[in-house]
C-alpha positions in Angstrom: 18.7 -17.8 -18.2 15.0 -17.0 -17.0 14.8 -13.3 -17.0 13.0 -13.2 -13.6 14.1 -13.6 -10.3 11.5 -14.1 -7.8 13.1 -13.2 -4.2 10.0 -13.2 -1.8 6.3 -12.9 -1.5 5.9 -9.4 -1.5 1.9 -9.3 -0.7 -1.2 -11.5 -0.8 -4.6 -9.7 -1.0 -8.0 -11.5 0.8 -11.3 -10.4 -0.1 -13.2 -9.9 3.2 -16.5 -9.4 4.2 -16.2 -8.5 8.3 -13.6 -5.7 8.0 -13.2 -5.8 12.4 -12.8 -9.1 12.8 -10.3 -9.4 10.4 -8.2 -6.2 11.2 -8.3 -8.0 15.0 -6.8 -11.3 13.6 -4.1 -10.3 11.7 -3.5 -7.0 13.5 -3.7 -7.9 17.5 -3.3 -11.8 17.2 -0.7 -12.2 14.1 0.7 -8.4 14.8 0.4 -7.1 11.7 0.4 -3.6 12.0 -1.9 -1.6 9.5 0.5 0.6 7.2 -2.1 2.0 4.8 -5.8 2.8 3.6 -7.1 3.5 0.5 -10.8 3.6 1.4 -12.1 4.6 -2.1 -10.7 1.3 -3.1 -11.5 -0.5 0.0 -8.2 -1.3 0.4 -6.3 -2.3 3.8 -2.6 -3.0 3.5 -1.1 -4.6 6.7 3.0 -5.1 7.1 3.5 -9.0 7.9 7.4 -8.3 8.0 8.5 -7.8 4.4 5.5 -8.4 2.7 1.7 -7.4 3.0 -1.1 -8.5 3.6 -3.7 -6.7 1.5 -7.4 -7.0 2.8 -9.9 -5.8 0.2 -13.2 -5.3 1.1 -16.3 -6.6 -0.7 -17.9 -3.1 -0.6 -15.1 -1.7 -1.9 -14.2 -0.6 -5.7 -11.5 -3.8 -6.3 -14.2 -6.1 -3.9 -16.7 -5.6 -6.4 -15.0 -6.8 -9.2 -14.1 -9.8 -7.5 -17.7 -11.8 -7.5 -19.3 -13.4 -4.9 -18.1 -13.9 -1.3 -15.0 -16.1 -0.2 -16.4 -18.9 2.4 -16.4 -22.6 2.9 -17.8 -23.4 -0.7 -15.4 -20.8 -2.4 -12.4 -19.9 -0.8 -9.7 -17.8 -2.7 -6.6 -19.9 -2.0 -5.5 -23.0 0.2 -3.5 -21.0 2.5 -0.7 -18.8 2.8 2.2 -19.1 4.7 3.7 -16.2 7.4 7.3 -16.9 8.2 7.5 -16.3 12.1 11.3 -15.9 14.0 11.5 -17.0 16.8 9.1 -19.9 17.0 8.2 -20.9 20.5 5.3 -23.0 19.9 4.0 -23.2 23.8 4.2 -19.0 23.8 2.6 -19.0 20.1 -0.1 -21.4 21.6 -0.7 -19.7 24.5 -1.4 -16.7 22.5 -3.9 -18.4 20.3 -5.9 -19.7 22.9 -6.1 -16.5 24.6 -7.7 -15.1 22.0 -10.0 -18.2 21.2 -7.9 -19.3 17.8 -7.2 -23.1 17.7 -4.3 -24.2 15.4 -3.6 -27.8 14.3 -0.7 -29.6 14.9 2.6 -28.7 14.7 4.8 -30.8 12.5 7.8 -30.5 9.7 7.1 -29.1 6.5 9.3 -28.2 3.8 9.2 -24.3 2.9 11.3 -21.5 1.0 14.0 -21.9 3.6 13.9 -25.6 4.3 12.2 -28.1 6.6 10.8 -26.5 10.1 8.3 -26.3 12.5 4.9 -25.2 11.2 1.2 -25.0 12.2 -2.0 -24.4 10.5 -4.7 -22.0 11.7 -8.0 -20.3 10.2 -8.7 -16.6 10.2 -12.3 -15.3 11.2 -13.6 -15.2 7.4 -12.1 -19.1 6.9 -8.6 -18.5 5.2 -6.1 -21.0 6.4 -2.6 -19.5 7.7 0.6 -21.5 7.7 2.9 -19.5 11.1 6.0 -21.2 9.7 9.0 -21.3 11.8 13.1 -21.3 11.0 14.6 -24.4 9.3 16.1 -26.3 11.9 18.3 -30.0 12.1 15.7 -32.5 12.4 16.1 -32.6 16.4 12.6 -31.2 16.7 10.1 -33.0 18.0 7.5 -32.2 15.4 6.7 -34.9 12.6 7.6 -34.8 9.1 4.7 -34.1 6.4 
């Protein structure tokens, strides 16, 4: 028996360079709440329902160490994916738009709790987000990927 039990995602950490723009996105669009600030670190930790969101800042301490930039020619990671409960996706649309975000289409995708509604979207800094919804029984009218 493996020793380790992984339960959740407890945190992801971006490297950021426009500190504003990104506290706006996943603060007032995604509503993730800012919980803590280490400035000496350059450190922002966000709640996104049982995990975090860490955003570390490239003129921080731990952004230093990191190297260059992310952007289109170096991006940190794929994507990440935020559970979301309920998931109305003409409200979660109308959201977006009203603050100018576009998201792609919304099909089936497997994740950590099954098959379900998803969509992808890009924060300001180019990270794509996954707003995942509940696993459901197929009678969806999103397509399977």
């Amino acid at each position: 028996m493996i020793p380790i039990r992984v339960r959740a995602i407890d945190h992801v950490v971006l490297r950021i360079v426009d500190e504003q723009s990104m506290l706006h996105f996943y603060g007032n669009i995604l509503g993730c709440p800012v919980e803590r600030r280490q400035d000496a670190l350059g450190l922002i930790q966000l709640r996104a329902g049982r995990a975090l969101i860490d955003l570390v800042t490239l003129t921080g301490r731990l952004g230093r160490e990191g190297g260059a930039a992310p952007g289109p020619e170096g991006r940190n990671m794929d994507h990440f994916c935020l559970r979301v409960d309920p998931f109305n996706e003409t409200e979660i649309r109308a959201h977006l738009a009203a603050h100018g975000v576009q998201a792609g289409a919304t099909v089936r995708r497997y994740g950590a709790e099954g098959e379900g509604p998803s969509l992808y979207l890009t924060d300001p800094e180019g990270n794509v987000v996954e707003l995942k919804g509940p696993p459901n029984d197929g009678s969806s009218p999103v397509h399977s990927i």
